[in-house]
C-alpha positions as CSV (number, residue, x, y, z in Angstrom):
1,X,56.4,-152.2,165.8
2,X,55.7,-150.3,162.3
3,X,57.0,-151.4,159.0
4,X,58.3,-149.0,156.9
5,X,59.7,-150.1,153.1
6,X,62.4,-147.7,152.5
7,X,64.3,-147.6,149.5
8,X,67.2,-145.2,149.8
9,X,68.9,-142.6,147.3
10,X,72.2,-145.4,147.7
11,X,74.3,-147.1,150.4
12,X,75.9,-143.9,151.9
13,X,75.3,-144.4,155.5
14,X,73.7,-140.6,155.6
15,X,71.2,-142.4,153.4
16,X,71.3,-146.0,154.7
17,X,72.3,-146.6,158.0
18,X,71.4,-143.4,159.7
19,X,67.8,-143.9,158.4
20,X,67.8,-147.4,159.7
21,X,69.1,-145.8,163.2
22,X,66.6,-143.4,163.0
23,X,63.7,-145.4,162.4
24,X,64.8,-147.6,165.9
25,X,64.6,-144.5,168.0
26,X,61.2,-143.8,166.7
27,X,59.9,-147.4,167.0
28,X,59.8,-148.2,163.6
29,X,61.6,-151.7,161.5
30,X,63.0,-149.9,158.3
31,X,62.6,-152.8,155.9
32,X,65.6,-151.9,153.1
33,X,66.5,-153.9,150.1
34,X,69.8,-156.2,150.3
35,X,73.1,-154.5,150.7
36,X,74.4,-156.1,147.9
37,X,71.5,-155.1,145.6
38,X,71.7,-150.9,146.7
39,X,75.9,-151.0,146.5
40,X,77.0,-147.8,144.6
41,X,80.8,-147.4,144.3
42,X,83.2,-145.1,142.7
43,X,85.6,-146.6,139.8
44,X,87.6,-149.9,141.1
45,X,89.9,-150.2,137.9
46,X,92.8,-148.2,136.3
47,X,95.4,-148.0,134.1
48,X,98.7,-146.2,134.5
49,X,102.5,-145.9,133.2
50,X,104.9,-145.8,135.5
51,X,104.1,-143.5,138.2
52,X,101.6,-141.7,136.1
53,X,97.6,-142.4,136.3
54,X,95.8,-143.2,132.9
55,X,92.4,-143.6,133.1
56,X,90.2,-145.3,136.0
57,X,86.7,-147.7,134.8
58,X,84.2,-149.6,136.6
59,X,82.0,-147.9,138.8
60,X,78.9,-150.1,140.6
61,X,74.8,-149.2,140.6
62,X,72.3,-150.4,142.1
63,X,70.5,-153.6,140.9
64,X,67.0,-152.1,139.4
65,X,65.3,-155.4,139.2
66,X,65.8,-156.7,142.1
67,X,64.4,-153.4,143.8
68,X,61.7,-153.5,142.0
69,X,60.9,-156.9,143.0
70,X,61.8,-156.5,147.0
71,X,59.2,-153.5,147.0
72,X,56.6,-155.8,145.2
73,X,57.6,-158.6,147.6
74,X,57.3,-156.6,150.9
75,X,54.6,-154.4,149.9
76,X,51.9,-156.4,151.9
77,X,53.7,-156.5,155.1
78,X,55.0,-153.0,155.2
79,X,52.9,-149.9,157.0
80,X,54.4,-147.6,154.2
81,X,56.5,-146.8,152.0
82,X,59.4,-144.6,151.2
83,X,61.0,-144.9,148.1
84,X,63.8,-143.0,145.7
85,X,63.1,-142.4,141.9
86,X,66.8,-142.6,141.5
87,X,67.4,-145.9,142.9
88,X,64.5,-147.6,141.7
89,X,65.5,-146.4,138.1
90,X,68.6,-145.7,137.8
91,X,70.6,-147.7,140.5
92,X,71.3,-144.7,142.3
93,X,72.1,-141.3,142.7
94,X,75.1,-141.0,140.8
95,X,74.0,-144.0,138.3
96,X,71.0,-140.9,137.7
97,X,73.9,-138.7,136.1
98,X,75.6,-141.4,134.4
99,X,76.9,-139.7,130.9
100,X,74.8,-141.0,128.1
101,X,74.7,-141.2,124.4
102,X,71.2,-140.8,123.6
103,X,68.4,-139.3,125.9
104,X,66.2,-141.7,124.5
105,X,62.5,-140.9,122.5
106,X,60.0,-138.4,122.9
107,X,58.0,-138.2,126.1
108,X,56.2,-139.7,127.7
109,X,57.3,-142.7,125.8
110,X,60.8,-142.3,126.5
111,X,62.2,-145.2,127.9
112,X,59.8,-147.9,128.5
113,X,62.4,-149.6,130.7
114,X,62.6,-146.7,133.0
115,X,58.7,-146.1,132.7
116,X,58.2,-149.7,133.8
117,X,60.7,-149.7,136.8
118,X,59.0,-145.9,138.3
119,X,55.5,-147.6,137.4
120,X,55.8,-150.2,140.6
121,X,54.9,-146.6,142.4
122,X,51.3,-147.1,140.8
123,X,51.0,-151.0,141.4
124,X,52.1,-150.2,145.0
125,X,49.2,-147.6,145.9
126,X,46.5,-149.4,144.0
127,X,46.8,-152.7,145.8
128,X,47.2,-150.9,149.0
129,X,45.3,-147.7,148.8
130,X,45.3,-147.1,152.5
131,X,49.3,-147.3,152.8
132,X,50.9,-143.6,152.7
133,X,53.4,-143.8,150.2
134,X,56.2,-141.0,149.9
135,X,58.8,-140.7,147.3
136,X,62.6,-138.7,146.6
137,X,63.0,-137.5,143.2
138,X,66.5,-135.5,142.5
139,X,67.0,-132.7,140.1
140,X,70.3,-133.5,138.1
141,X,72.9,-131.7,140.1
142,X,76.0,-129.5,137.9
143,X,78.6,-131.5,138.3
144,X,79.4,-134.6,136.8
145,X,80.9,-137.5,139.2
146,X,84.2,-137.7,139.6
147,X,86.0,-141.0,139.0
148,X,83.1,-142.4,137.8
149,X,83.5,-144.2,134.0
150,X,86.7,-142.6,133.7
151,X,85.6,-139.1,134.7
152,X,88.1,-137.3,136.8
153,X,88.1,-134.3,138.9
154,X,89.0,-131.7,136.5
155,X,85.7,-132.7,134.8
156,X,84.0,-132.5,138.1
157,X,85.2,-128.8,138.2
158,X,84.7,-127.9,134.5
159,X,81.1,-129.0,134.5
160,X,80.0,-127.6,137.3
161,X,81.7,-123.7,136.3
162,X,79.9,-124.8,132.6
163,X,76.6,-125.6,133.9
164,X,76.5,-122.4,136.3
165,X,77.1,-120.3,133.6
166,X,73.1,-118.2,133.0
167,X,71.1,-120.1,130.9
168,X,68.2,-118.7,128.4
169,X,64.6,-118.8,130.2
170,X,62.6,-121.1,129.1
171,X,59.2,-122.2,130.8
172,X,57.8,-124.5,127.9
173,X,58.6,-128.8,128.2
174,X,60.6,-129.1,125.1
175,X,61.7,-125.8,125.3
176,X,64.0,-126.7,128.5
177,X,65.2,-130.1,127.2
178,X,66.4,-128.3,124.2
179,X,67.7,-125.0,125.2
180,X,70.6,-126.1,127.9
181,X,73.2,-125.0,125.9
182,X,72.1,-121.7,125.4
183,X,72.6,-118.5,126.8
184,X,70.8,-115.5,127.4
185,X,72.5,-114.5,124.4
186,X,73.6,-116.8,122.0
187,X,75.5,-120.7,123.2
188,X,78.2,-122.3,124.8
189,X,80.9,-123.7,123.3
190,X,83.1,-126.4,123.6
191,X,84.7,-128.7,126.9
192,X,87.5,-130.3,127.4
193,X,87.9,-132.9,129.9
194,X,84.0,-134.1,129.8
195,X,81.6,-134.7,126.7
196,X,79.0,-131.7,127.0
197,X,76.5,-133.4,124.5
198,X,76.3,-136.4,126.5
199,X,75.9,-134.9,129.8
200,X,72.7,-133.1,128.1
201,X,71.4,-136.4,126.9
202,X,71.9,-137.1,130.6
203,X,70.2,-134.0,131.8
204,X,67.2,-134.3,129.6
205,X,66.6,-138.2,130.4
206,X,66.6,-137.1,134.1
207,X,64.4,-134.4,133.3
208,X,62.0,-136.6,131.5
209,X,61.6,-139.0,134.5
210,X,61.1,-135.9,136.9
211,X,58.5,-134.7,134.6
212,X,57.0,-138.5,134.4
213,X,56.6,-138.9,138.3
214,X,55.0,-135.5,138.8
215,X,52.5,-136.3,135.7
216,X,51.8,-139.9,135.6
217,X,52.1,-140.3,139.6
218,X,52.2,-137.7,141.4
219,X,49.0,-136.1,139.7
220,X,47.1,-139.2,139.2
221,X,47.2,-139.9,142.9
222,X,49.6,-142.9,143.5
223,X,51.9,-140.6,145.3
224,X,50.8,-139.2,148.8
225,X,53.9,-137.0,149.0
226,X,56.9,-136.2,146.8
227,X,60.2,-134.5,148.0
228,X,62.1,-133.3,145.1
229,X,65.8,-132.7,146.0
230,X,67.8,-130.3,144.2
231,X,71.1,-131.5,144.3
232,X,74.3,-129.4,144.7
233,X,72.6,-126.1,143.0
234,X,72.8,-122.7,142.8
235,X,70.9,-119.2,141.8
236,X,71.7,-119.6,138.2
237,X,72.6,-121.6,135.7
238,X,71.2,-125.2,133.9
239,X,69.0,-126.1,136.9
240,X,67.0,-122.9,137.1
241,X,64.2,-123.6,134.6
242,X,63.9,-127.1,135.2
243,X,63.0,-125.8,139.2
244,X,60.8,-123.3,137.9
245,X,59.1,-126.3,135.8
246,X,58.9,-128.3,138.6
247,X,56.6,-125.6,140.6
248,X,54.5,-124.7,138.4
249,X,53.9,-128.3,138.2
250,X,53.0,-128.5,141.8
251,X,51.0,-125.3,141.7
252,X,49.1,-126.4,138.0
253,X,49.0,-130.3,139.3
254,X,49.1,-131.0,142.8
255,X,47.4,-127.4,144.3
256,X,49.9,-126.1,145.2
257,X,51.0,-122.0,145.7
258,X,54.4,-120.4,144.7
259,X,55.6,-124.0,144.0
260,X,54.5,-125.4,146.8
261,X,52.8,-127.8,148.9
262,X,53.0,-128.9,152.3
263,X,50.4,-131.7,151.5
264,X,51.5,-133.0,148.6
265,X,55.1,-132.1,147.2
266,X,57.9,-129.9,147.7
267,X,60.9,-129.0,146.2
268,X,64.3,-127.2,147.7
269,X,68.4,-127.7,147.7
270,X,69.0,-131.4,149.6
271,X,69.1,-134.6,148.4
272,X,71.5,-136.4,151.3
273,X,68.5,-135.7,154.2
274,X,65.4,-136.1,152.4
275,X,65.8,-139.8,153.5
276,X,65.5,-138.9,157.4
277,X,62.9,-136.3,156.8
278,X,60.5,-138.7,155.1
279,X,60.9,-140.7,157.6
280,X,60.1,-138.1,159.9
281,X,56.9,-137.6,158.1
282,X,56.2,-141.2,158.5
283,X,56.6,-141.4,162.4
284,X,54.2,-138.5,162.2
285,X,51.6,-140.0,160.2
286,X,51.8,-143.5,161.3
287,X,51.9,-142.6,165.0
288,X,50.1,-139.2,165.1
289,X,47.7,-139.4,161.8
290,X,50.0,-136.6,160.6
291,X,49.1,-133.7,163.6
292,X,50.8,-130.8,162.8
293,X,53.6,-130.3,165.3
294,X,54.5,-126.9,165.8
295,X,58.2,-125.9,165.3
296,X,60.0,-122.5,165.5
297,X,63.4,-121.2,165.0
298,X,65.7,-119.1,166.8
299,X,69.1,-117.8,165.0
300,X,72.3,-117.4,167.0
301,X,74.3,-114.9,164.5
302,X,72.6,-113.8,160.9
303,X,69.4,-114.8,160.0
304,X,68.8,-117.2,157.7
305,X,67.5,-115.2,155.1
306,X,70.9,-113.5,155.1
307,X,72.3,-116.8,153.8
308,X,72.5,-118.8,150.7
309,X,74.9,-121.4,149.9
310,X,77.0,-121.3,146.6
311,X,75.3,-125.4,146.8
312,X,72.1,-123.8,147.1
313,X,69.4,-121.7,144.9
314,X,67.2,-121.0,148.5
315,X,68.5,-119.0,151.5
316,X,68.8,-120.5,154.6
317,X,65.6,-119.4,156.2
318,X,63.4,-120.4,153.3
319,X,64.8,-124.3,153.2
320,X,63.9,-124.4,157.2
321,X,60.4,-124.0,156.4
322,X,60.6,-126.1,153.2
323,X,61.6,-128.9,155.5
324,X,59.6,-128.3,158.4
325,X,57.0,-128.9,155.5
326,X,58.2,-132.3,154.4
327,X,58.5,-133.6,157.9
328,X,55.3,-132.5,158.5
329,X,54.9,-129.7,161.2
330,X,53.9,-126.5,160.8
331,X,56.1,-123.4,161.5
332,X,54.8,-121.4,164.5
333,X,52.2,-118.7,164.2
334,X,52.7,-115.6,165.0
335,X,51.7,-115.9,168.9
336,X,51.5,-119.3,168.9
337,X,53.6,-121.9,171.2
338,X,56.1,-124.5,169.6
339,X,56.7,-127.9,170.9
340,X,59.8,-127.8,169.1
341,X,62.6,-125.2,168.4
342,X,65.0,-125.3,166.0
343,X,68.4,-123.4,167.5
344,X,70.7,-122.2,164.3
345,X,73.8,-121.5,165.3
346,X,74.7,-119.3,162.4
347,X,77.7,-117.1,164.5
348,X,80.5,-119.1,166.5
349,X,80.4,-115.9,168.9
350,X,76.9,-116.6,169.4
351,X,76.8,-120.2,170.4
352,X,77.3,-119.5,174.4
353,X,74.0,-117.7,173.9
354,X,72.3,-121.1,172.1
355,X,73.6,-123.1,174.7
356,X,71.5,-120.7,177.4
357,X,68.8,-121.3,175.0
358,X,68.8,-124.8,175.4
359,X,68.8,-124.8,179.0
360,X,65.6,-122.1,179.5
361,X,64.2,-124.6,176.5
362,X,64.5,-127.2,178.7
363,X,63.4,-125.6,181.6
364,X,59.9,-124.5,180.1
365,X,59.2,-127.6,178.7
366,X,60.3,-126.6,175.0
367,X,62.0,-129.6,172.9
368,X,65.4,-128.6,170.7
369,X,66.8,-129.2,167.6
370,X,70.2,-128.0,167.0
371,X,71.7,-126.8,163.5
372,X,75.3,-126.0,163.1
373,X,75.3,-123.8,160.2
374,X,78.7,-122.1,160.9
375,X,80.8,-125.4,159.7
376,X,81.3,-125.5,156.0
377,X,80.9,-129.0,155.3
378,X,81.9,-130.3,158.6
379,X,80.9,-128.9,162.2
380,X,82.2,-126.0,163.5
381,X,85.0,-126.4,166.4
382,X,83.9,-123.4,168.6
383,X,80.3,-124.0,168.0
384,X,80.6,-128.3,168.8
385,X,82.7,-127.5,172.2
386,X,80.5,-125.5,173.4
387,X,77.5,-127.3,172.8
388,X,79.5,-130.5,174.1
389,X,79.9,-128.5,177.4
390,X,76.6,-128.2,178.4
391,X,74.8,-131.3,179.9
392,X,71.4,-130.2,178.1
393,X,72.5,-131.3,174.6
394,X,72.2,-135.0,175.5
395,X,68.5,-134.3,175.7
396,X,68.5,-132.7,172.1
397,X,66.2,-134.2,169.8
398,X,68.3,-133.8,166.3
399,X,71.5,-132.2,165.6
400,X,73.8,-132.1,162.5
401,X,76.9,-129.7,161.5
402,X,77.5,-132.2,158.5
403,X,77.7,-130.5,154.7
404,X,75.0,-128.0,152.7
405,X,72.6,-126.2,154.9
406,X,69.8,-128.5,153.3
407,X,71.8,-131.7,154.3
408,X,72.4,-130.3,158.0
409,X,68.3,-129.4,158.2
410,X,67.1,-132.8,156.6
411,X,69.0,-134.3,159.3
412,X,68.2,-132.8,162.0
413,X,64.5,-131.6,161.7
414,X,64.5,-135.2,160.6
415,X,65.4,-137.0,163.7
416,X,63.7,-134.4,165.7
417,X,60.5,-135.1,164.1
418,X,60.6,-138.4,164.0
419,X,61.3,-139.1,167.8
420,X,58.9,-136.4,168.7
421,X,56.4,-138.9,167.4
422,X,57.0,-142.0,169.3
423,X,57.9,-139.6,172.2
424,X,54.4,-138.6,172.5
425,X,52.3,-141.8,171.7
426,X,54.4,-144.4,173.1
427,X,53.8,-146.5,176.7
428,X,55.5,-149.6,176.5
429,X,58.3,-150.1,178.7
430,X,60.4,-152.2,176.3
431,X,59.9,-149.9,173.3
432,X,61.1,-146.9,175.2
433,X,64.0,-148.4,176.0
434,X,64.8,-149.6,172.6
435,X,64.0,-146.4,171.0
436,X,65.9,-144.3,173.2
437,X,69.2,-146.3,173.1
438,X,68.9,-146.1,169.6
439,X,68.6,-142.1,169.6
440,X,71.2,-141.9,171.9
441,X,73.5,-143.8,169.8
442,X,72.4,-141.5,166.5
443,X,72.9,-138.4,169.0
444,X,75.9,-139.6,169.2
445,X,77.2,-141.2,166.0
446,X,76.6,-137.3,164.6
447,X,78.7,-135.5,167.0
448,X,81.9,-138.1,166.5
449,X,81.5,-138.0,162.4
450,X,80.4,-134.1,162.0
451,X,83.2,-132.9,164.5
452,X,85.5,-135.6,165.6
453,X,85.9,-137.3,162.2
454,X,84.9,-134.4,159.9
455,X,86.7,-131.6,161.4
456,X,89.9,-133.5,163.0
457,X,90.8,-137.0,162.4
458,X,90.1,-136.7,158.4
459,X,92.9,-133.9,157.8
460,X,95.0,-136.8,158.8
461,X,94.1,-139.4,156.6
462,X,94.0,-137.1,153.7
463,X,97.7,-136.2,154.7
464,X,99.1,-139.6,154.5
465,X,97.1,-140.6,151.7
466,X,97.7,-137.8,149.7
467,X,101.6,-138.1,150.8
468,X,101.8,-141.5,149.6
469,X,100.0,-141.6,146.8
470,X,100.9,-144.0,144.0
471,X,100.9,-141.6,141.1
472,X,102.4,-138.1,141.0
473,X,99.0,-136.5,138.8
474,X,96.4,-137.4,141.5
475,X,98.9,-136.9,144.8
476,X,96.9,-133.8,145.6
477,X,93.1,-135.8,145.4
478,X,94.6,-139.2,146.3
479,X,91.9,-139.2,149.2
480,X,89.1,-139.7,146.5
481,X,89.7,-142.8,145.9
482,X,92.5,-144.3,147.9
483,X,91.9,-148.3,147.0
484,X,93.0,-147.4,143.4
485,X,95.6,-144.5,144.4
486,X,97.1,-145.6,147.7
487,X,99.2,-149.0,147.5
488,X,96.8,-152.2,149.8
489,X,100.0,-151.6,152.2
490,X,99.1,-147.7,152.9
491,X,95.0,-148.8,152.6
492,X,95.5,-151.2,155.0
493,X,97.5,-148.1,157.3
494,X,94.7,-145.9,156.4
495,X,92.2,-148.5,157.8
496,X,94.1,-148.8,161.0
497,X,94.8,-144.8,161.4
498,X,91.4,-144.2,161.1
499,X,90.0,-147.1,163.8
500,X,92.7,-146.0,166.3
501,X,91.5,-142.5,166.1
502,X,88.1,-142.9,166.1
503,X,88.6,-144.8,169.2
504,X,90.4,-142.1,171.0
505,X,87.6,-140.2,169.8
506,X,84.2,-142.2,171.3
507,X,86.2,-142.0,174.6
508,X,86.5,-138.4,174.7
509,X,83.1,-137.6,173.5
510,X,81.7,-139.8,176.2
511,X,83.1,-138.0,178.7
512,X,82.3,-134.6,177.2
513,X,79.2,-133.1,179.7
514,X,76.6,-133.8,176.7
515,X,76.9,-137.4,177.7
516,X,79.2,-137.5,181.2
517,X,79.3,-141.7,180.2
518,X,81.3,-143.3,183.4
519,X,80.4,-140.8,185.7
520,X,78.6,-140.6,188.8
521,X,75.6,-138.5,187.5
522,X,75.7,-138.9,183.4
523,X,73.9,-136.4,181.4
524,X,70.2,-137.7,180.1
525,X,68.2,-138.3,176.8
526,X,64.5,-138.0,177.3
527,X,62.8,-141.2,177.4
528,X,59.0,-140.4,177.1
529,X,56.6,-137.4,177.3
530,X,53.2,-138.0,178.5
531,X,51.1,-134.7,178.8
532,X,53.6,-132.0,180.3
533,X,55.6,-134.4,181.9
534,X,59.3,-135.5,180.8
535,X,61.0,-138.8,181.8
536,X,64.4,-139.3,181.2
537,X,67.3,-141.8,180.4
538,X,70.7,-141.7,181.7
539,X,73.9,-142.4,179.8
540,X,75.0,-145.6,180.5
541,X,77.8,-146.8,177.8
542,X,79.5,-146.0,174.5
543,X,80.9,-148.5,172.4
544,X,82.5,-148.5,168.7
545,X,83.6,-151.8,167.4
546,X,87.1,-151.5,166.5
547,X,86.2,-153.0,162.8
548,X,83.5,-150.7,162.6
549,X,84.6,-147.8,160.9
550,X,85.9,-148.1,157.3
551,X,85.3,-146.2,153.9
552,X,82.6,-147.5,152.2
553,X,83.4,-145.9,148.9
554,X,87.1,-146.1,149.6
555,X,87.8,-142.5,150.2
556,X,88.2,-140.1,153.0
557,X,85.0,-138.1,152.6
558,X,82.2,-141.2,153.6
559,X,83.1,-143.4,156.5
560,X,81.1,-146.2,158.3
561,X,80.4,-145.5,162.0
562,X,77.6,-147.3,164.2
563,X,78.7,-146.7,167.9
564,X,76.1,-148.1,170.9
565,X,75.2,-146.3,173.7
566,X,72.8,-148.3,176.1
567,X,70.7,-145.7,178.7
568,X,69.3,-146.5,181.9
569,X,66.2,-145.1,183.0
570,X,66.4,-142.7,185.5
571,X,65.3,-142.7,188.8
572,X,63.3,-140.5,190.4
573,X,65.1,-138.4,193.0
């Protein structure tokens, strides 16, 4: 089995355990740092009077030390490596926007500590030259975290209206790090409810450390690929030139053309499933020396270049082929046949029309991937029926309905991807069945979290939190962080409400026609492709532990959730 050391953006399951998952169902042992050292967590103090919230403190990062010691201590035994920038640094994604008070000295020099922890990237790819060695970098997102060191959520709002406001262009290093507060005509004044100069101090140490990786790494060779994640963006405001910087970096540096490369780095709106997709291009390039697989897509409603996020600075379309790049396929040419078809289901109306498409795919041999891009934030409940009706979607290869359009695509082109390339290359009886139990179970994990947790048991749990909520200024966003605004009594019913639903939850999914679990003739994953031929798996069980779910950051938004299928191989008729 391959190794891979994997470093993730923090402890999220999206960014954790899914990968983990992932790797399973494409043969591979993802070898992560210790839970304790990657724990991110939201503020886990406060102060109040009365029935009134004062201030909340304490938030928890990622230990930088001791990840840069696991990667140094693993690095001979792993097959490659996949590592975040913000981890490795800064302890985490939202330890990378941290307000700050200074944003340290000039660069390069800028903070030696920082330099040092990013610089195990070099040590790493000159002791093991051979190893392909892939790394997430984040651009700063607009928003500052809410309650994270005291930050709350009308802070949240205010900086992310402040920071989309149009910013002066700028194309010049210093230029950027000095200019974010000015307009296209003049500056921006004051804020209220966050400190505006720190969060540039934060800005411009991020922007620093982006600039270092692309410079002293990326360019210099000790970085085979890097995916730069743009988190939570948009068409205007502070982010814009520091994304224009960024590709003309890859085009001056790394040879790349209108900010891109498909070989060496690219950059687009996702941070949440740049994890999977790396992986994906692992699989590929471990299993298949990186063969170009050939995807396509098919829209069901508006086309993707129709749509852009308010999250997002690229349209719909253009992100697809951005991350059909990073997982490493190519997008189909014109005449050409795919091996794999990305379905977007852009339309509710049109999903009875997807669904056809995924039987005729499977009929000629085609694999799927399905997108749900008509959910916002969660998947949509006409579009998930629908495709739960049809006994093709066990066989998918990746599916997501879960948050931005880049979240949903890194997730699913991800799995896709990645299973495509033990699908093809392996023959082992044992690792089949392994792998396929394993993709079975993330098939399944994102169907019950996207639709049955995301779209109906969370309104629920926000509902009673929100009802009983300790202090009378955050009763409306007591759900954010319900260990500090929900009494350990109404946790502790929270805890229960949600393992009792998502109970009732795994046993209607596994009867849904996707997955037919119990029945006489269950609905099938595929198991193994060798040439043109398909074998297959059958549905076999579903379990969820009853202590399984719970919320890992102690709010309503992230949840736990591993359930287990086991499939059976088929026998021929």
């Amino acid at each position: 089995m391959k190794k891979v050391l994997y470093v993730p953006l923090d402890d999220r399951p999206v960014n954790l355990d899914d990968v983990m998952t992932q790797g399973k169902s494409a043969g591979i042992h993802v070898i992560t740092p210790h839970v304790n050292d990657l724990r991110n967590r939201l503020d886990s103090h406060k102060t109040s009077s009365g029935t009134t919230l004062l201030t909340t403190s304490s938030p928890a990062y990622g230990d930088t030390a001791r990840i840069r010691k696991f990667i140094l201590h693993h690095a001979a035994s792993a097959d490659g490596f996949i590592i975040s920038t913000d981890m490795l640094a800064y302890g985490g994604l939202i330890g990378s926007r941290r307000l700050r008070a200074d944003a340290g000295g000039a660069y390069p020099a800028y903070d030696p500590e920082i330099t040092n922890l990013l610089d195990v990237i070099r040590l790493v790819k000159q002791s093991y030259p051979d190893k392909p060695v892939y790394v997430l970098d984040t651009i700063m997102r607009l928003a500052t975290t809410s309650f994270a060191e005291g930050l709350d959520l009308a802070a949240y709002t205010e900086s992310r209206n402040f920071m989309l406001q149009p910013r002066r262009s700028f194309t010049q290093f210093e230029d950027i790090l000095s200019g974010y507060n000015l307009s296209p005509t003049g500056s921006y004044g004051s804020t209220a409810t966050f400190d505006k100069e720190q969060y540039y101090n934060t800005r411009q140490h991020k922007f620093k450390t982006n600039h270092y990786i692309l410079e002293k790494l990326a360019q210099e060779g000790y970085i085979d690929f890097l995916a730069v994640g743009v988190d939570d963006a948009n068409t205007q405001g502070v982010q814009i030139n520091e994304i224009h910087f960024v590709e003309e970096c890859i085009n001056g540096w790394l040879g790349g053309m209108n900010g891109q490369n498909p070989e060496r780095a690219i950059i687009l709106p996702d941070a949440d499933g740049l994890g999977q997709a790396l992986l994906a291009r692992m699989a590929n390039q471990l299993y298949r020396n990186g063969a170009k697989t050939e995807c396509a897509v098919q829209y069901f409603g508006p086309h993707g270049s129709t749509i852009t996020s308010p999250y997002e600075y690229m349209d719909v379309h253009q992100n697809i082929l951005r991350h059909v790049d990073i997982v490493g396929a190519a997008s189909e040419s014109v005449g050409g046949s795919a091996a794999l078809e990305i379905i977007a289901v852009t339309a509710a109306d049109q999903t009875p029309a997807a669904v056809d498409r995924l039987a005729a795919n499977h009929a000629n041999g085609v694999l799927s991937v399905v997108i749900d891009f008509v959910g916002s934030g969660a998947a949509d409940a006409a579009v998930t029926e629908s495709l739960l009706g049809s006994r093709h979607t066990g066989s998918i290869l990746g599916y997501s309905g879960w948050n931005t359009p880049g979240n949903k695509i890194g997730i699913a082109l991800g799995m896709g991807q990645a299973r495509y390339a033990l699908l093809v290359t392996e023959t082992d009886a044992a690792a089949l069945s392994s792998a396929v139990n394993a993709h079975g179970s993330l098939l399944f994990k994102r169907f019950l979290k996207d639709y049955y947790y995301k779209r109906l048991a969370i309104g629920e749990i926000r509902e009673y939190s929100r009802a009983h909520s300790l202090y009378v200024n955050v009763a409306a966003i007591a759900d954010q962080n319900m260990l500090l605004f929900n009494s350990p009594e109404d946790y502790s019913h929270l805890q229960a409400l949600l393992r009792e639903r998502m109970q009732t939850h795994t046993a209607t999914l596994a009867g849904k026609n996707a997955f037919l679990i119990g029945s006489p003739e269950p609905a099938c994953s595929i198991r193994q492709i060798s040439g043109a031929a398909w074998s297959f798996a059958e549905y076999s069980s579903a379990a969820l532990h009853y202590h399984d779910p719970g919320y890992i950051w102690g709010r309503a938004f992230e949840i736990t959730l591993k359930p287990s299928l086991t499939l059976h191989k088929k026998r021929k008729n």
